[in-house]
N, C-alpha and C positions, 0 to 999 in steps of 0.2 A: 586258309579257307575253312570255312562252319559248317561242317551237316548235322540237320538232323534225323537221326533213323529212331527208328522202332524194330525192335528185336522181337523176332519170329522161329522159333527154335533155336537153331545155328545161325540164322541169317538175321541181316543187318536190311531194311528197308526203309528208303529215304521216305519224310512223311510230307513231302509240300513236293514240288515243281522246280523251286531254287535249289533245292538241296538234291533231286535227282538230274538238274543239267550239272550241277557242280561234280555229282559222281562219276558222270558221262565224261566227263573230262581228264577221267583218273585212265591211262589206260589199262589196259585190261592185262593180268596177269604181272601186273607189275607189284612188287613189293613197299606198301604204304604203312606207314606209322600213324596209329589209331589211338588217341587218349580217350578212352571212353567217361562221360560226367555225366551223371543221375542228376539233374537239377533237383534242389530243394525244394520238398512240399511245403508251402508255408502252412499247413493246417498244422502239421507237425513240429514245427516253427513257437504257433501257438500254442499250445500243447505243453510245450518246454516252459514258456515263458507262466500259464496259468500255472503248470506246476510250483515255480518259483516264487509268486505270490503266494500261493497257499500255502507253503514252507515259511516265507515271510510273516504274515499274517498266524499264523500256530506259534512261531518263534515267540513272537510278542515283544520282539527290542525295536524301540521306537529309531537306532541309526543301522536295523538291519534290515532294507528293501530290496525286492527281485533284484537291483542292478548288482546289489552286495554279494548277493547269492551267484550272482551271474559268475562273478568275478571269481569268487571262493570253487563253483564247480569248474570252471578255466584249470586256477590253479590245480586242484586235486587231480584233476584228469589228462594232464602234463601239456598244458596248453597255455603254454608262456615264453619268454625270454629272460634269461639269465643276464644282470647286468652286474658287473665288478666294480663295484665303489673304490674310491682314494684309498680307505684304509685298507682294501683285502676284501671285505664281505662282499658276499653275493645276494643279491636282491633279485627276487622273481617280481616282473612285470607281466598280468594277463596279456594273452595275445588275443586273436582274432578269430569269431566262430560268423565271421559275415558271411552271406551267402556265395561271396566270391573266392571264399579262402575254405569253406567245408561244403562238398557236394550232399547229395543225399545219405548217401554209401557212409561218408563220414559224421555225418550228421548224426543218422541212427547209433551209429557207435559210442558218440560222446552223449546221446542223451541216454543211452540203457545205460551209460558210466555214471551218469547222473542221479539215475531213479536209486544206484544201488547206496550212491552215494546220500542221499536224501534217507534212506534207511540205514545205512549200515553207520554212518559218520556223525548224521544230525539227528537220527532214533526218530523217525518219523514214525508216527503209528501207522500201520498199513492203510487203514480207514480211512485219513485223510487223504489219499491218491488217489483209492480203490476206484474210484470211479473215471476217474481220468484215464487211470493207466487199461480198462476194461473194455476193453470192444464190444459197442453196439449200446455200453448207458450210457444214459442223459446225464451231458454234468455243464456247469457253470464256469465261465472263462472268468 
């Protein structure tokens, strides 16, 4: 069963009709197992993704585009699987930052791993994000 609540200090409130008969249902004083998921903002989604063309585009290598980048911040931010080849080696495969697989809670995490990554790894000049990463100026997807 799905609810959806909105949090109100300490408390938990159902936000539709379905998800308060669903609650109704719980009874009362009984002990329930809660996974709580921040669904993803897709602006912030966006965001990520402008960021990585603009990384793209500054880089200036014609076989290195946002999905390149996509891949490269995966790996760096340990978001892969470990496969063991015939001979012994180990090969990192990107994993998955779909919306089904990173809430928002995770989301925010890998992209601040990202931005630091974007400066600290690829020496981005701060000026290129500056505006992206700034609350409240206009910038260009």
């Amino acid at each position: 069963m799905k609810l959806f609540m909105l949090r109100r200090g300490v408390r938990l409130e159902p936000i539709n009709q379905e998800s308060q008969d669903i609650l109704l249902r719980i009874p009362e004083r009984k002990l329930i197992e809660v996974d709580a998921v921040q669904r993803r903002n897709v602006a912030h989604n966006a965001l990520y993704w402008s960021m990585l063309h603009r990384l793209a585009e500054w880089l200036g290598q014609h076989d290195v585009t946002a999905e390149v980048l996509h891949d490269f911040m995966k790996l760096e931010t340990g978001i892969y699987s470990q496969v063991r080849m015939p001979n012994g080696e180990i090969t990192k495969i990107p994993g998955s930052t779909s919306f089904s697989k990173l809430d928002q809670v995770a989301f925010g995490e890998f992209f601040e791993k990202a931005v630091h990554i974007a400066y600290d790894r690829l020496h981005a000049p701060p000026e290129l994000l500056s505006d992206l990463l700034t609350p409240g100026l206009e910038h260009a997807a």
